[in-house]
C-alpha positions as CSV (number, residue, x, y, z in Angstrom):
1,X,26.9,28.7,-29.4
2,X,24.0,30.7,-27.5
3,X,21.1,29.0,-25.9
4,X,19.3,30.4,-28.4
5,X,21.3,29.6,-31.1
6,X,21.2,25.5,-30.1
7,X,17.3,25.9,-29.4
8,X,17.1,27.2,-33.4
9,X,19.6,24.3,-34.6
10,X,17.3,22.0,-32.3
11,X,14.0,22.6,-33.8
12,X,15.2,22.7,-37.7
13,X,17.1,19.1,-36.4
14,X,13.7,17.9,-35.4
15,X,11.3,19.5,-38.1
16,X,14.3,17.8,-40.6
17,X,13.3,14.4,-39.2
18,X,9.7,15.0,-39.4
19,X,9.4,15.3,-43.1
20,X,10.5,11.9,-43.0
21,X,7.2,10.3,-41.4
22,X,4.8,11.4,-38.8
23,X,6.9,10.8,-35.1
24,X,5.7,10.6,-31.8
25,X,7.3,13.0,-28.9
26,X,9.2,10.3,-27.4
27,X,11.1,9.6,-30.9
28,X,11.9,13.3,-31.4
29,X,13.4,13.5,-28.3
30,X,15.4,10.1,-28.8
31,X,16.5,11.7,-31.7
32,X,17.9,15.8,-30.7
33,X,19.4,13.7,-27.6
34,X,21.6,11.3,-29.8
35,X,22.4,14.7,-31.6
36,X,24.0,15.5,-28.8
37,X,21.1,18.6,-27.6
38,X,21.5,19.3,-23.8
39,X,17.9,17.8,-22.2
40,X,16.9,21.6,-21.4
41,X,17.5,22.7,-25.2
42,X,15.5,19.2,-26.2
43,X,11.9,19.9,-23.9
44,X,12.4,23.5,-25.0
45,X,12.0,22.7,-28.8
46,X,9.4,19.7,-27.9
47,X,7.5,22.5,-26.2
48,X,7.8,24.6,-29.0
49,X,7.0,22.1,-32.1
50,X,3.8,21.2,-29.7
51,X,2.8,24.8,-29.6
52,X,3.3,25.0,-33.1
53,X,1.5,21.7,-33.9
54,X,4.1,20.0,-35.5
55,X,4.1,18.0,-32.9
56,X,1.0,15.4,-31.4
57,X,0.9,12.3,-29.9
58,X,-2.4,12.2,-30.1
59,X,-3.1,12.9,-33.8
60,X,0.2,10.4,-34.5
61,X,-1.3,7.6,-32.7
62,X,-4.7,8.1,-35.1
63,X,-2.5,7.9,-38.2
64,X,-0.3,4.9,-36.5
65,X,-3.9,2.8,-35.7
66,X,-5.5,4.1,-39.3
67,X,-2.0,3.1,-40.8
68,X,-2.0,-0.8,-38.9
69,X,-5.6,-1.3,-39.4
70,X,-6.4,-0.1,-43.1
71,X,-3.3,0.3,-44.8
72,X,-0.7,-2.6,-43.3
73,X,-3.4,-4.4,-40.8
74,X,-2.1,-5.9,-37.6
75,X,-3.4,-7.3,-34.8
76,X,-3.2,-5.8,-31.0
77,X,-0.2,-7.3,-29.7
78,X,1.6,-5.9,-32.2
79,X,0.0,-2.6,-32.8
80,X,0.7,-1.8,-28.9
81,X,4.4,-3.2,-28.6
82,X,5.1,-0.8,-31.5
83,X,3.1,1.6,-29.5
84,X,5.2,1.7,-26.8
85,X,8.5,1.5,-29.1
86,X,7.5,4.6,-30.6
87,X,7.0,5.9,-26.7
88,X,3.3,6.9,-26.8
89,X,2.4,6.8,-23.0
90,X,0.4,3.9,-22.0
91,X,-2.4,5.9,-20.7
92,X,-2.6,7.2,-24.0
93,X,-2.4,3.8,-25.4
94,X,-5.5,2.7,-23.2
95,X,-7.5,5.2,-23.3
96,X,-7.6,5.6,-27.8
97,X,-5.5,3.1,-29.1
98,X,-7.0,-0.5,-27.1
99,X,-11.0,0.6,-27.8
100,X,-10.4,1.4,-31.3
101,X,-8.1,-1.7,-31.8
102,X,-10.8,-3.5,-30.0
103,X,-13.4,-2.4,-32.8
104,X,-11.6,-2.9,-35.6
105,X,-9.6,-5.9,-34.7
106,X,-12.1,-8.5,-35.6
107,X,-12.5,-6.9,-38.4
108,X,-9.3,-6.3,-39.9
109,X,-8.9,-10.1,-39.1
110,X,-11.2,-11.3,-40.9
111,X,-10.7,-9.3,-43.9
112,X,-6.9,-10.9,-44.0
113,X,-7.9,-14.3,-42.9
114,X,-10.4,-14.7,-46.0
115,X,-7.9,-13.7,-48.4
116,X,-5.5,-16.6,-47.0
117,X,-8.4,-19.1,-46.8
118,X,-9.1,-19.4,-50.4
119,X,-5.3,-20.3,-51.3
120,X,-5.8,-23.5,-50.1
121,X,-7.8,-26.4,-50.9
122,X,-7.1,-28.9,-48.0
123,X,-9.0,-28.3,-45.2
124,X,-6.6,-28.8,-42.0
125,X,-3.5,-27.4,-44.2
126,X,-6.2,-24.3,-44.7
127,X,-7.2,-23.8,-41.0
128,X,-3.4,-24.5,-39.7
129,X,-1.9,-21.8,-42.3
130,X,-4.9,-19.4,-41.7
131,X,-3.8,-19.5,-38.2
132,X,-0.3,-19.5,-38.4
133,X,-0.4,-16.4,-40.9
134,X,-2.8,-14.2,-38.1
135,X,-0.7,-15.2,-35.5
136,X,2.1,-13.4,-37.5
137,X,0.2,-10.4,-37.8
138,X,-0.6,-10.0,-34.4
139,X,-3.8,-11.1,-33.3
140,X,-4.7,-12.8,-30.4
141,X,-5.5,-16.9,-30.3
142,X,-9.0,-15.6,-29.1
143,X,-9.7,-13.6,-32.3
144,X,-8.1,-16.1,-34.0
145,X,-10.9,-19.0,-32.9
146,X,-13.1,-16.3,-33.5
147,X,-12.6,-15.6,-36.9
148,X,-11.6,-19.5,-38.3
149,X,-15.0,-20.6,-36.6
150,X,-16.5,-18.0,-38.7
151,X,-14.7,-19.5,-41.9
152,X,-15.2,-22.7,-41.4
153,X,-19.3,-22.2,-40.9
154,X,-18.8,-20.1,-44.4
């Protein structure tokens, strides 16, 4: 097969998986390298789907942060461990993803904390389980503190 050829076979490979779900460059390229592309074939057809805009870290990581604070909320540590899963680089990472998780995350806290408040009528079995459940989800013990001070004065 030409160079040419396996450049073609790569890109339709990788638009293929795209439908999917948004991706991030570092998961295409995971992907046409367990398809067995050669690395020279795989940055070529990066290169290309970038040109071409199919392809943007930049504009995934929005969605990813719009997705994990508005549609599935989650708190920092996990938002950036599946950050850097997805291989968005870390100075990437800093300089969109921490400031607007650093906005929001109160927020998105709070929201999910008040909801999880109400189903319970005992107060320590309320804050413990408020707690327990935003841990799960991410958040940090300081927003944590944060928020169930906030509930409690409510």
């Amino acid at each position: 097969m030409s160079e040419t050829e396996e450049g073609l076979k790569a890109i339709r490979a990788a638009i293929r998986y795209l439908r999917i779900r948004p991706r991030s460059r570092g998961e295409v390229e995971d992907f046409l390298r367990r398809k067995s592309f050669s690395p020279e074939v795989t940055q070529a057809a990066l290169i290309k789907l970038e040109e071409e805009e199919l392809l943007d870290d930049g504009k995934f990581l929005e969605s990813w942060l719009h997705h994990r604070t508005e549609v599935m909320p989650r708190g920092s540590l996990i938002i950036k461990r599946e950050l850097k899963v997805k291989k968005i680089p870390e100075k990437l990472i800093q300089e969109v993803a921490e400031p607007y998780i650093e906005e929001k995350e109160e927020e998105v806290a709070w929201k999910l904390a008040e909801k999880k408040w109400r189903t319970y009528s005992d107060p320590e079995e309320r804050y413990r389980k408020t707690a327990s459940f935003l841990k799960a989800k991410g958040f940090s013990s300081s927003v944590i503190y944060r928020v169930l001070m906030k509930l409690k004065g409510s």
